[in-house]
C-alpha positions in Angstrom: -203.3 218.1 13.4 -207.0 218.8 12.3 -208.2 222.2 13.6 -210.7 221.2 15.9 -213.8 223.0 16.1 -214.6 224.2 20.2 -211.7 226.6 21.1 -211.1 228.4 24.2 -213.4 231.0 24.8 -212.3 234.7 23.9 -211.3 236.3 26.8 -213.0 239.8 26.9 -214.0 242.3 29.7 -211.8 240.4 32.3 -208.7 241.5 34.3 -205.7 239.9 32.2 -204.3 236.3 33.3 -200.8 236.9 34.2 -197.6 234.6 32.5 -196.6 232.6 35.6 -199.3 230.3 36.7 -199.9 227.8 39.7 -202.4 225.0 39.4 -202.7 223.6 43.1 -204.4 220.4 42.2 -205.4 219.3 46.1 -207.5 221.6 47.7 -204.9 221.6 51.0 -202.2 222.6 49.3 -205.0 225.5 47.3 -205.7 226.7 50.5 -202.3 226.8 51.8 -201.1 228.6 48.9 -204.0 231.3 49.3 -202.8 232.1 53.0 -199.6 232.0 52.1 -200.1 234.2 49.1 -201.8 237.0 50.8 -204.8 235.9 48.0 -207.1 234.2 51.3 -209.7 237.3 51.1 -210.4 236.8 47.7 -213.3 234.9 46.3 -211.6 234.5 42.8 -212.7 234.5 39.2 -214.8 230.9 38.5 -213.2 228.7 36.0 -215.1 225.4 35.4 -214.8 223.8 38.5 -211.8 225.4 39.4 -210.8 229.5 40.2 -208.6 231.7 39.5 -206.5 233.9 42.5 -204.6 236.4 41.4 -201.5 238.3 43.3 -203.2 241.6 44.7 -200.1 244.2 43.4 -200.9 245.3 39.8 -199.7 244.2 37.3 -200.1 240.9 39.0 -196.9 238.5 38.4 -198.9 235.3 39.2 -202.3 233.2 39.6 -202.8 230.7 41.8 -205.5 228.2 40.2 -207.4 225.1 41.3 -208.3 223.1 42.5 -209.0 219.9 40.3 -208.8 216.8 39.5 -207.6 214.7 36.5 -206.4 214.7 33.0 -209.7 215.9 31.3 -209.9 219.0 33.6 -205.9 219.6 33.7 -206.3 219.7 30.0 -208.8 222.3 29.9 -206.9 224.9 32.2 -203.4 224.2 30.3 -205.6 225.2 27.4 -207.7 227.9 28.0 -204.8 229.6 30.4 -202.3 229.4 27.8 -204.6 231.0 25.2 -205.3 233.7 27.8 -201.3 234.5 28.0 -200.0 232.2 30.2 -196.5 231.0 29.6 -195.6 229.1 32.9 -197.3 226.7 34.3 -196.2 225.0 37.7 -198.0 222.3 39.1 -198.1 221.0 42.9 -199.8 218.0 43.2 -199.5 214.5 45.1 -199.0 211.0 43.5 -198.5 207.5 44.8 -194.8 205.7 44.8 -194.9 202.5 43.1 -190.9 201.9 43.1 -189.0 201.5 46.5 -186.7 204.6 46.1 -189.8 206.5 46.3 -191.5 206.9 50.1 -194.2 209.2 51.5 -192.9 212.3 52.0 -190.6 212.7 49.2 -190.8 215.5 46.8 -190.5 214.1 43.2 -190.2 215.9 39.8 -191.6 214.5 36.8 -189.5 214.6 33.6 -191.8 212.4 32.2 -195.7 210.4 32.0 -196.3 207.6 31.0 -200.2 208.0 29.1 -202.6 206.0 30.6 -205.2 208.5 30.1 -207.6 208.7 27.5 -207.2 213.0 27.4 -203.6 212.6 25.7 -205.1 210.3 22.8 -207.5 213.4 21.4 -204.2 215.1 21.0 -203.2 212.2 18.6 -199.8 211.4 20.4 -198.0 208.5 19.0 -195.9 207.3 21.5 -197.6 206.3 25.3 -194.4 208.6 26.5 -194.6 212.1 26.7 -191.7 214.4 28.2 -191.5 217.9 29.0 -191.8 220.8 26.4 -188.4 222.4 27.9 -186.1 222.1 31.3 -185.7 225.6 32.4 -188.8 226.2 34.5 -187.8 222.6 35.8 -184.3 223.8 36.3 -185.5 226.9 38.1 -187.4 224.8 40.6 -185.1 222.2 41.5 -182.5 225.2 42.3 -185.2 226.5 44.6 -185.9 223.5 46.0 -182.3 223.3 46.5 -181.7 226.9 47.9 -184.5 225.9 51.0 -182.4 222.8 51.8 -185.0 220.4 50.1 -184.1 216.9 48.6 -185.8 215.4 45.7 -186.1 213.3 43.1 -186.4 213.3 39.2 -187.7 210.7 37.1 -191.0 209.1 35.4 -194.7 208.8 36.5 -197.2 207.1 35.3 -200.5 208.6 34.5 -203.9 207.1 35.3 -207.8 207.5 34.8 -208.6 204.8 37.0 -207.3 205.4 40.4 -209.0 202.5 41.5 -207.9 200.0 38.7 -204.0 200.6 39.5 -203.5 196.7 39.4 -200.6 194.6 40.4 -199.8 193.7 37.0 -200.0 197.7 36.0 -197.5 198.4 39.0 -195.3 195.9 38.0 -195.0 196.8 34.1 -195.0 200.6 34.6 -192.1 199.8 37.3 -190.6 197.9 35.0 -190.4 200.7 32.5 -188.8 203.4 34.8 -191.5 204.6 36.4 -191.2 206.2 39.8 -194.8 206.9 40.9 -198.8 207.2 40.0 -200.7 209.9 39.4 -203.7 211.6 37.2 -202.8 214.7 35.0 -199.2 215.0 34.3 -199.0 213.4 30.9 -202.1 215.4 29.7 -200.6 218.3 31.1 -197.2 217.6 29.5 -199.2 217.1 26.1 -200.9 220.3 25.6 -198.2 222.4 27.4 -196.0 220.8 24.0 -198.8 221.6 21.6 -199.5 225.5 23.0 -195.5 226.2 23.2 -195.6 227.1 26.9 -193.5 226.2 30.3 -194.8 223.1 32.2 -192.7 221.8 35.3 -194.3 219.6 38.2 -193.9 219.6 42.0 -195.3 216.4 43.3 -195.3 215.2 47.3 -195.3 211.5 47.6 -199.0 210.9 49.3 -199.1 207.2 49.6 -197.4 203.6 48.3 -198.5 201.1 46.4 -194.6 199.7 46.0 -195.7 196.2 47.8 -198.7 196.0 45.8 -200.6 197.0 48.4 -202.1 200.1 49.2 -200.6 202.1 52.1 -201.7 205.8 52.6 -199.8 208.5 54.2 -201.9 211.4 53.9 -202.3 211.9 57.6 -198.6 210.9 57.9 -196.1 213.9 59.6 -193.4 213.4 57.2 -196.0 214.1 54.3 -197.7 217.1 55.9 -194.2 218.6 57.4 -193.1 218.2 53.3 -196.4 219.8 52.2 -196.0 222.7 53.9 -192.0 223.3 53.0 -192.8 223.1 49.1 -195.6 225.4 49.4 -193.5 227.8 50.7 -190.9 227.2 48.2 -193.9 227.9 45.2 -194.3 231.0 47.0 -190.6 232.3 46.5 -190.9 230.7 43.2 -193.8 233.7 42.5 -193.3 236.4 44.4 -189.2 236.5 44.1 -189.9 236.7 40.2 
């Protein structure tokens, strides 16, 4: 690959970005995390549209980060955080069930992304299938997830630009080919996680279905807020057990 000419900015004069990472895409489960945390009082360090919290001990362990929202602005913080020093990034975010073993409220693990975003094709991928860089950090999370008496699931998703152009004939072909759900930044996370060498692994709460080809939210549903709330505790074992 061609050496392309913006990089990530130097960082200089800056408290150091710690290895383990947590990009809360949804600004509920960002807030959440904060209080949960102990990082609520903090105003945090501005990152493009997102910021950065980090754990108040020193050295910190962790950094919470967020919120934000698709593959173009995924891209960025996988990038610029893992030329900072990260080297695990965990992602909680929400996605939409397009296959019927998949209902609001479920916790799903991507292994996989289907590209349907254009962020993935400056990376000059040649297959629309992109899979994780390594298991372990998955590994580690399903045996929390485990530990706190949490089911779940594991299987493909399907990323999208155009939350609004998720057609019938889309749902139907990306079921089709495995996938278990919808959603905006995994496969450009998986892709530059692959290219920079570092740990990616996903957390996604099922939000919403689109499995009858018609849209059904769930957001205000008790099953999806009661599951919110139990995986952002288990992201904060996940940090502060490390």
């Amino acid at each position: 690959m061609e050496t392309p000419i913006v990089q990530p900015p130097p960082r200089k004069d800056k408290l150091p970005v710690p290895p383990r990472l947590v990009l809360a895409a949804t600004g509920p489960d960002l807030q959440r995390l904060r209080r949960g945390l102990g990082v609520v009082g903090q105003k945090g360090e501005p990152l493009y549209m997102s910021r950065i919290y980090r754990e108040p001990q020193t050295p910190p362990r962790f950094a919470l980060v967020g919120p934000f929202m698709g593959a173009p602005q995924a891209a960025m913080l996988v990038e610029v955080l893992s030329a900072w020093g990260g080297k695990d990034f965990l992602f909680l975010g929400w996605c939409g069930a397009i296959d019927p073993r998949v209902r609001t409220g479920d916790i799903l693990l991507p292994t996989s992304a289907f590209i349907d975003e254009g962020t993935s094709r400056g990376y000059e991928v040649d297959s629309d299938l992109v899979e994780l860089p390594c298991e372990s950090l998955l590994e580690e999370i399903k045996a929390a997830l485990t530990e706190d008496g949490l089911s779940f699931k594991e299987g493909i998703v399907w990323s999208t630009d155009a939350v609004f152009r998720e057609t019938p004939s889309k749902v139907r072909t990306y079921r089709s080919r495995g996938a278990l759900a919808v959603e905006m930044e995994i496969s450009a996370c998986l892709t530059v996680a692959r290219l920079r060498g570092v740990r990616f692994a996903a957390i996604l709460v099922v939000s919403d279905e689109l499995t009858e080809l018609r849209w059904r939210p769930g957001f205000r549903a008790p099953r999806f807020q009661t599951t919110c709330r139990t995986v952002s505790r288990t992201v904060e074992r996940l940090c502060q057990t490390r």
